[in-house]
N, C-alpha and C positions, 0 to 999 in steps of 0.2 A: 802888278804890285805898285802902290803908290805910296808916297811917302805928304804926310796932311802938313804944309804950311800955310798960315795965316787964313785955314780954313779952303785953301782952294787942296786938290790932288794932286801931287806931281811925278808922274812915272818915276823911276831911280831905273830903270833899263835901261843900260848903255851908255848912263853915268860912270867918268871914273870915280874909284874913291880909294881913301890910304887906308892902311890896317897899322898900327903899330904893335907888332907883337911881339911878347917876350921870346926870347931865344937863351936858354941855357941850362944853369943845375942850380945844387943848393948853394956850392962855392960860388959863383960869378952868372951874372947875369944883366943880360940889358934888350932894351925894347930896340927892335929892327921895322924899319917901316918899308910896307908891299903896297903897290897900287895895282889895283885888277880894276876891268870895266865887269859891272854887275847886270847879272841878268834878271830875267821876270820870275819871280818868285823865290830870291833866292833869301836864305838865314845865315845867320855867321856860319854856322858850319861849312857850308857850301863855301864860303869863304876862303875858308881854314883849305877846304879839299881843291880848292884851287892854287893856291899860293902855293900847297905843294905839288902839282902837277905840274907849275909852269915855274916857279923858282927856287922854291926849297925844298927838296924829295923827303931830307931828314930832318924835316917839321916834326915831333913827337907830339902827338893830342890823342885821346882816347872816345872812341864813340863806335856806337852797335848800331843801335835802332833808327836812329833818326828818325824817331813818331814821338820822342817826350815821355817815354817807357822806360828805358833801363839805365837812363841817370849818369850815362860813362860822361855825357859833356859837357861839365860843368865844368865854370869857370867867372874868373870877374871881366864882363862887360861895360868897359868906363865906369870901374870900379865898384858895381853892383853885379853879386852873384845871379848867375843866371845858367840856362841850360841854353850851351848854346845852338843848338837844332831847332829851337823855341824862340829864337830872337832874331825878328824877320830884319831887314834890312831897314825896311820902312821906317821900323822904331825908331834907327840909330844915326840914316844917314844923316840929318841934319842938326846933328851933334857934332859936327866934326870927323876928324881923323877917328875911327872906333879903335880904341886899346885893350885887346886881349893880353891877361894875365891869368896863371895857375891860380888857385884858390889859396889863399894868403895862408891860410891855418895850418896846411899839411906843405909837409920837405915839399921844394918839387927832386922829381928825379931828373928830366928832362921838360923844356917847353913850358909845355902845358900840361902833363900830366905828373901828377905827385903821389905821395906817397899816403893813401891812406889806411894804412894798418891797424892806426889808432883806434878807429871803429870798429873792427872786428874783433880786438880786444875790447873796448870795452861794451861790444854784443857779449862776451862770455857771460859778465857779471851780472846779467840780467836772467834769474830762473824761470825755466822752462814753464807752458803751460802743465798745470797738474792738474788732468781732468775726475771730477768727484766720481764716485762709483755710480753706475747705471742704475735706473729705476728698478720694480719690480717688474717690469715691460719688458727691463734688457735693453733701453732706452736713453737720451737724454734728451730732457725736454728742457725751450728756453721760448719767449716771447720774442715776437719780432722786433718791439721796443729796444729790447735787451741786446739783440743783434745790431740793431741801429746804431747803437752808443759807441759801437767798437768798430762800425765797418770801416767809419771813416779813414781810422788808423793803418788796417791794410790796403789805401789809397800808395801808401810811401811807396816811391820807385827807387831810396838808398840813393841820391844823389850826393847825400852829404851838404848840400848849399846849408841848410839850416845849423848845419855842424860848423861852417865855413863862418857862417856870419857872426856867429856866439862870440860874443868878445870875450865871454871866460875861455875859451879853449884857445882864443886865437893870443891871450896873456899872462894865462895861470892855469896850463894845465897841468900845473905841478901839485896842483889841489886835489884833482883825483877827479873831476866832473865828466862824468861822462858824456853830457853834451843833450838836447833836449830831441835828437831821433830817439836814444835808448833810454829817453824817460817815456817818451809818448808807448816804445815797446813795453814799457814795465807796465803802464798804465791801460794796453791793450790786453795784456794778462790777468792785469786786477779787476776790470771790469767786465770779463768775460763772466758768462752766468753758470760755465759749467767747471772754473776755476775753483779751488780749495786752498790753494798755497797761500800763503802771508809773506809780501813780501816789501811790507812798510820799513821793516828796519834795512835790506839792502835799499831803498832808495834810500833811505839817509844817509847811509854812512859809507858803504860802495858806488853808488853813484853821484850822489854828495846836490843833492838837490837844493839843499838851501844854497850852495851859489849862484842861483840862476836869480835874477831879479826883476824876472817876467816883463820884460821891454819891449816884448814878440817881436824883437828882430829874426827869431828863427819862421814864425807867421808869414811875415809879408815876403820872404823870400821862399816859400815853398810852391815849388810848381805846380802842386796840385790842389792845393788852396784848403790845405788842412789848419786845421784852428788848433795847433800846437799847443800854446799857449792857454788857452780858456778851456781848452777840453780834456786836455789830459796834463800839463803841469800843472795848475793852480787846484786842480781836484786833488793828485798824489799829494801837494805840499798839505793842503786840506787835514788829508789822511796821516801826515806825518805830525802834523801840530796837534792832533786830535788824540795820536796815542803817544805822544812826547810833552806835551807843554802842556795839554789841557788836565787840571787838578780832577774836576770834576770826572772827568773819563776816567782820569788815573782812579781813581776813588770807586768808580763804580767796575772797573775791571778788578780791583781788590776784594769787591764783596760777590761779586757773582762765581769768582773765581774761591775765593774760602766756600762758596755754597756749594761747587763740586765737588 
């Protein structure tokens, strides 16, 4: 593993280096700094599972996979969310002291791992796929196109970072926003091809989409490099101005709607 300054390589093996990590709860808390010597190929995590091996046993951080799959390791990396299984040392050392922090948005409980409940409430408010009735085949058929538009969206591994970096959630979420993972889910349901349900008015008003003011902060911090932003919120806002503001729509849903 190397780390690139001023374009030469430079090992980071058997460098020392400091960690400043946070250490505590939602009441009190403060950064404690750990020096370990780093070895070849190692990522924060590895970090993290050293510090407590060799000086903190009741380090609290949460992590499964360590492959950038199941999203437990998130956290702020000198203050950019990140997964930290995913963020090699190389990136970091030459930044200084690297300072590990819980994700700003959510309680923490302990450490580094917090509380995020928030998301699983507001996964409720988002209605199920409601798939239309089968063909005459006893079939559903859809193009592969049609598949394409939506695969991306079950790219998500639930890490939350794009929940984390929302500054509506992380300053108002007393507004109701549910935050731009469970719009992208809302927006994986509406463009599924084998979908029937209407569910323009919950984003509006249970998810509350107009607070989001498309900055794609949630974008640039997604670890799997989903286009949050451009693909599924600014199509749903689309669809919400389309059957809320636009006269013309409003007007042509009145008459086709008297025609039935």
């Amino acid at each position: 593993m190397a780390s690139h300054t001023a374009g030469k390589s430079v090992s980071v093996a058997g460098r020392e280096h400091t960690f400043n990590v946070f250490r505590g709860d939602k009441e009190h808390g403060e950064l404690v700094d750990y020096t370990i010597e780093l070895s070849e190929g190692m990522v924060v995590l590895d970090a993290i599972h050293q510090i407590q091996a060799t000086e903190a046993p009741d380090l609290a951080c949460r992590w499964n996979c360590k492959a950038g799959k199941c999203g437990s390791c998130s956290a702020e990396i000198n203050g950019k969310p990140r997964l930290m299984c995913m963020t090699r040392m190389d990136q970091v050392v030459d930044e200084g002291p690297t300072t590990i922090k819980p994700m700003k948005t959510f309680p923490v409980i302990k450490d580094l791992a917090t509380d995020v409940s928030f998301n699983y409430r507001a996964a409720k408010k988002v209605p199920a796929l409601d798939p239309k009735p089968k063909d005459e085949r006893g079939e559903w058929t859809m193009y592969q196109y049609e598949v394409d538009r939506i695969q991306e969206f079950r790219k998500c591994i639930e890490c939350f970072l794009c929940q984390n970096t929302c500054h509506v959630l992380r300053d108002h979420q007393e507004v109701g926003f549910a935050g731009p993972r469970f719009i992208m889910r809302a927006a994986q349901y509406e463009m599924h091809p084998m979908d029937q349900a209407d569910r323009i008015d919950v984003v509006k008003e249970e998810l509350g989409i107009g607070y989001c003011n498309i900055n794609k902060c949630c974008t640039d911090v997604c670890p799997e490099g989903i286009n949050i932003t451009d693909n599924a919120i600014i199509p749903l806002k689309e669809r919400v101005v389309d059957r809320v503001y636009d006269p013309v729509m409003g007007l042509w849903r009145k008459l086709t709607a008297s025609e039935t």
